[in-house]
N, C-alpha and C positions, 0 to 999 in steps of 0.2 A: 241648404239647397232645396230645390222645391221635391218633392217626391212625384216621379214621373209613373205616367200609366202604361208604358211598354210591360208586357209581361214577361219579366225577367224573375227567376227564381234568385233565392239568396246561396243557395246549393246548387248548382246546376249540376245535371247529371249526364248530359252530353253537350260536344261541342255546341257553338253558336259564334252566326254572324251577328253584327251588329253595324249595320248602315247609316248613314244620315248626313245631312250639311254639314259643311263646315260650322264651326263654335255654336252648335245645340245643343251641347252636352254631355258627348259619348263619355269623353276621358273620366270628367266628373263621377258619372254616375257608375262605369266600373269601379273606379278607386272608393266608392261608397259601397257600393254592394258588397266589394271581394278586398274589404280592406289586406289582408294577407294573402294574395294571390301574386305571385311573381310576376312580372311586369317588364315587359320588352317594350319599349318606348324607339320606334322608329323614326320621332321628329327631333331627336334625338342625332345630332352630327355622328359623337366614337359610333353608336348603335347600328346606327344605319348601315356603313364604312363598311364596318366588321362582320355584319350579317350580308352587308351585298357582296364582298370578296370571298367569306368561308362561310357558306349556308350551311355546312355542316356543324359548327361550331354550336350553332341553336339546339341539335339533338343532343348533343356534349354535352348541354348546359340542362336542358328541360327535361334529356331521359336520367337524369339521375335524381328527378324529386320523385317521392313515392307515387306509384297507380293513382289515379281519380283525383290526381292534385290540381287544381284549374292554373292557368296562365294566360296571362291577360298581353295579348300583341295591338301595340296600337298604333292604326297606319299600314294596317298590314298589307295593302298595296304597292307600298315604296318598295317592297322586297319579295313580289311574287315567289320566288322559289323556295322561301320558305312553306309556303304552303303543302308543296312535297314532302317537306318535316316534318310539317304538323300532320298530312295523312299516316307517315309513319311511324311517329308517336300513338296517335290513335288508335292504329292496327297492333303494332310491337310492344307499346308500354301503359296502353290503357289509361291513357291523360285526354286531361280535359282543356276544352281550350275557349278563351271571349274575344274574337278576334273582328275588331272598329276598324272603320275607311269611313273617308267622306267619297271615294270614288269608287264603283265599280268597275270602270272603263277599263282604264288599265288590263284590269287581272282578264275581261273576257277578251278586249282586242289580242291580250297575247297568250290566251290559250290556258290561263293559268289553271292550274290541280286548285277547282273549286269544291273538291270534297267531295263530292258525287251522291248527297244525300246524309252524309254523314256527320253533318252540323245544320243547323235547323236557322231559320233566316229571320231579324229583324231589323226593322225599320223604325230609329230616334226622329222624329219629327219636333217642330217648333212646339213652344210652351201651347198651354190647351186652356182654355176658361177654367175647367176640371182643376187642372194642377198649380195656377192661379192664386185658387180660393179667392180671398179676401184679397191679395192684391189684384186682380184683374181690373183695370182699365179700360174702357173699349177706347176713348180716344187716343189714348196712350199708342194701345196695341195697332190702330188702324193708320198710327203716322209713324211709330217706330218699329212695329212687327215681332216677331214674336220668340225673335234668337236669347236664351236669358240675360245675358251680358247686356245687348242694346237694348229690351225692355226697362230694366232696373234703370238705364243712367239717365241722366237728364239731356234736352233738346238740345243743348252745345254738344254735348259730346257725342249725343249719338249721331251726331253729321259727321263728326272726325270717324268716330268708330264704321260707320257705314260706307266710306268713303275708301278706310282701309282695306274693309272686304271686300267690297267689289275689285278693289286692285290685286289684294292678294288673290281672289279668287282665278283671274284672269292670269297673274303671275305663276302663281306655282300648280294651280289644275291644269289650265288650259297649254302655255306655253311650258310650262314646263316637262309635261306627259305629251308637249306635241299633237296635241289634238285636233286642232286646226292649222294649216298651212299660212293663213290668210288671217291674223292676231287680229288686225284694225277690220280688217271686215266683220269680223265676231263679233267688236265689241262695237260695232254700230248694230249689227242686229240686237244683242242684247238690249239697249234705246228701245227699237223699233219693236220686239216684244214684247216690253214692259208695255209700254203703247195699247197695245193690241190685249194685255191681259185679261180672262175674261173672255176675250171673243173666239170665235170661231177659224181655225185657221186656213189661211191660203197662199200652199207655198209658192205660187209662180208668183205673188203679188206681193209677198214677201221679198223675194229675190229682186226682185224690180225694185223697189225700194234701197235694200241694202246693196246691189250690185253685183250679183251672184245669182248664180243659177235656183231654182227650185230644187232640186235634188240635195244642193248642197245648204238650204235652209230646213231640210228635213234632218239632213248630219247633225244640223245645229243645234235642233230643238231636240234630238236624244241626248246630246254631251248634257244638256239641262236637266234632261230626265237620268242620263247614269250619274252625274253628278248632284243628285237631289236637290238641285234646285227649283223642281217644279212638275206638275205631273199633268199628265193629257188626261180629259173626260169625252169620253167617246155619245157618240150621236145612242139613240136609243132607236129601234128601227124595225123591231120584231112586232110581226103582224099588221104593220101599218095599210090601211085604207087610202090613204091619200098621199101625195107626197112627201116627204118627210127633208128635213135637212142632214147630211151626213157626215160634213167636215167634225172634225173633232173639236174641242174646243182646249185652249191648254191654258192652264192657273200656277205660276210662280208661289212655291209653298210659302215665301216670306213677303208680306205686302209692303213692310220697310225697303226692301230691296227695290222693289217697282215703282217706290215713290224716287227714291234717289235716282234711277235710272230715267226714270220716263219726267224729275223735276218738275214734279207736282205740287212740291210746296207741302202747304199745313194741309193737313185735310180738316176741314171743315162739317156739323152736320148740315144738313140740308140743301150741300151741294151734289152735283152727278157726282163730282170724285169719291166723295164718301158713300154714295151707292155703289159705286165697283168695288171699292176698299169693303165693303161691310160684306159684298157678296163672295168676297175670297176670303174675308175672314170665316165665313159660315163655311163654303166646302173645306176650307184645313181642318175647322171642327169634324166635319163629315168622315175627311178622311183619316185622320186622327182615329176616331171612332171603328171604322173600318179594319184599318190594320193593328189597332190595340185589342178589340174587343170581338171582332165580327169580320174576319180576313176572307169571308165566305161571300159577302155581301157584295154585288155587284152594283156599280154608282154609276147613274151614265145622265145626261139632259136630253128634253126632247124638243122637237120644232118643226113646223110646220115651212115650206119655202112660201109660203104667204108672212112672215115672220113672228105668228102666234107661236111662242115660245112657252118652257116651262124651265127653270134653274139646274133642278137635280130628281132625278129617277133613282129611287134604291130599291134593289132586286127586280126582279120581272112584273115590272110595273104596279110594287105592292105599296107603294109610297111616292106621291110626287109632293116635293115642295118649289113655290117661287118663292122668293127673297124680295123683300122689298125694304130699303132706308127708311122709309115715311110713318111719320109719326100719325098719320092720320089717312087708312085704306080707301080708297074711292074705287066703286065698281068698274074701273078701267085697269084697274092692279089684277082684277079676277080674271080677265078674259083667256090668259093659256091655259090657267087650269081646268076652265070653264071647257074649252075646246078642247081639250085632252079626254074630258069625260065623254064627250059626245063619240071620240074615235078610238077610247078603251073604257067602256062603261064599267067594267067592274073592276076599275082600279080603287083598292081597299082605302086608301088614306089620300085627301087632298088636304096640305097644309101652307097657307100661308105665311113664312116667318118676318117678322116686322117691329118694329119700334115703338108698338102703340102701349097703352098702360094693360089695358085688361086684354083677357084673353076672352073670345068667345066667335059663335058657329051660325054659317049665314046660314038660310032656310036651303040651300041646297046643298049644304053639306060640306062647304067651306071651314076649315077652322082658324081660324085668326088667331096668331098667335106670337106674343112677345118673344124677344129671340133668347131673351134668360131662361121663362118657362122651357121654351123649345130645346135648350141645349141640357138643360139638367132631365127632362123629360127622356133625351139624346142619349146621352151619359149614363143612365138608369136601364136602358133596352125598351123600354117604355113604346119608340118609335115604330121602332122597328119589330114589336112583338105581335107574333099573328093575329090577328081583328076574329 
């Protein structure tokens, strides 16, 4: 398996969540870390049963391994009320706990005992260039996305494979947890955000589309963000001179998914598709980055309602980069960055990331730069280290 760069200790010494999509990996990489850690497997039919009828039966079973022993719950969703075990564990017998969902929904629409500080929170996101290495593909990754299973197989099957998750995902997240009222309405939105990925959103114009209110295309696009399918980048807006744009903009974490959904076909280079696919590839790296290494760093885009844009703002306007597919920059790729400077002059870093061979720095301060350099650059702290 690939070695992932979540920060996960091999000893952990207090509880932890562990979040993330469906098939990225959690199971995997507990069963790697904590090869001899007991192991409550809730996708598991007797498990599930047994723990949904007698919650108590799990302190029976977990309080009698010795203090600071870890136990690995996985799914721990399906069975909110253990969760009250595991607080009581914690307080009473001094255990440790690695406790995986692909959903959070669930545990907060019903109030569940999330611990209240007493286990510390992580996010498994999609494979990373970083973790890669030498297998990284970028065409690969930009038609088939970045789940491990559908990266490794080949183009038949990851149509089957992808085809299945979106079903299951729809089957046992959404209908199943009851999430939506309105299944075929969901799952047309889902189409029509794939569509839109990338862009800026607008819920009343959304609902007009899918046939639903605005209010309830906002419901929609959280069950995507509790169920990590994807995450909002918010407008940047602090100390603006002139107008700004403020819709937020929202990125599906897997661009395999949005090619199956929105039936995009092959992506191709040197078409638009492959410029939206290459620009969701970069913010996963971003955010990736973010929540592995730098959970402090705030990621936001900026834009002007003239629609002089810029991709991605990291921290208080200490780095902006645009994205561009093009193998060959033409000063019309410069122009938000360009205006960005003129309406926050002492933003420390403008980076353009691109497709070109070399790397190098226009006379105003531009820096052009391949998106390999840029991400090992990324990957390093390099980026984002004070100027």
């Amino acid at each position: 398996m690939y070695k992932r760069l979540i920060p996960l200790g091999k000893t952990p010494k207090r509880s932890f969540f562990i979040w993330g999509p469906r098939q990225v990996g959690k199971s995997t990489l507990l069963k790697h870390l904590y090869p001899d850690a007991l192991v409550i497997d809730l996708l598991k039919s007797d498990e599930y049963f047994r723990f949904q009828q007698s919650p108590n039966l799990f302190r029976e079973i977990v309080g009698n391994q010795p203090p600071k022993t870890l136990t690995v719950v996985d799914e721990v969703q399906k069975v909110p009320a253990l969760l009250d075990e595991v607080h009581w564990l914690i307080e009473n017998r001094n255990q440790i706990f690695a406790l995986s969902g692909s959903s959070a929904r669930k545990l907060k629409r019903g109030h569940a005992n999330l611990l209240g500080g007493r286990a510390v929170r992580h996010i498994l996101l999609g494979l990373t260039t970083q973790e890669l290495g030498k297998d990284f593909n970028l065409e690969r990754l930009l038609n088939q996305g970045n789940l491990p299973n559908h990266f490794l197989c080949d183009e038949k099957e990851w149509l089957l494979l992808i085809r299945s998750y979106v079903a299951d995902y729809l089957k046992e997240e959404i209908a199943a947890e009851a999430a939506v009222k309105n299944l075929p309405a969901f799952s047309s939105f889902l189409s029509v955000a794939a569509l839109s990925d990338t862009e800026p959103v607008n819920f009343s114009r959304f609902g007009s589309d899918v046939g639903v209110s605005g209010h309830t295309i906002k419901e929609y696009f959280e069950i995507l963000v509790e169920t990590y399918q994807g995450a909002w980048l918010p407008a940047y807006v602090k100390r603006a001179k002139r107008r700004t744009r403020q819709a937020p903009k929202f990125y599906f974490d897997n661009v395999g998914v949005v090619n199956y959904l929105a039936k995009r076909g092959k992506i191709v280079e040197g078409s638009e598709l492959f410029g939206k696919a290459f620009e969701s590839f970069i913010f996963h790296e971003l955010r990736c980055y973010v929540e592995y290494q730098n959970p402090e760093l705030e990621l936001s885009y900026w834009a002007l309602t003239t629609q002089n844009e810029v991709d991605f703002i990291l921290g208080a306007m200490e780095v902006a980069i645009e994205v561009k597919a093009s193998s060959e920059i033409r000063p019309g790729h410069l122009k938000g960055l360009r205006e960005l400077k003129v309406e926050y002059p002492k933003v420390k870093s403008r980076i353009l990331v691109c497709n070109e061979t070399y790397q190098r720095k226009t006379e105003d301060g531009i820096l052009i730069m391949p998106y390999k350099i840029f991400l090992e650059k990324l990957w390093q702290g390099e980026i984002t280290a004070k100027k």
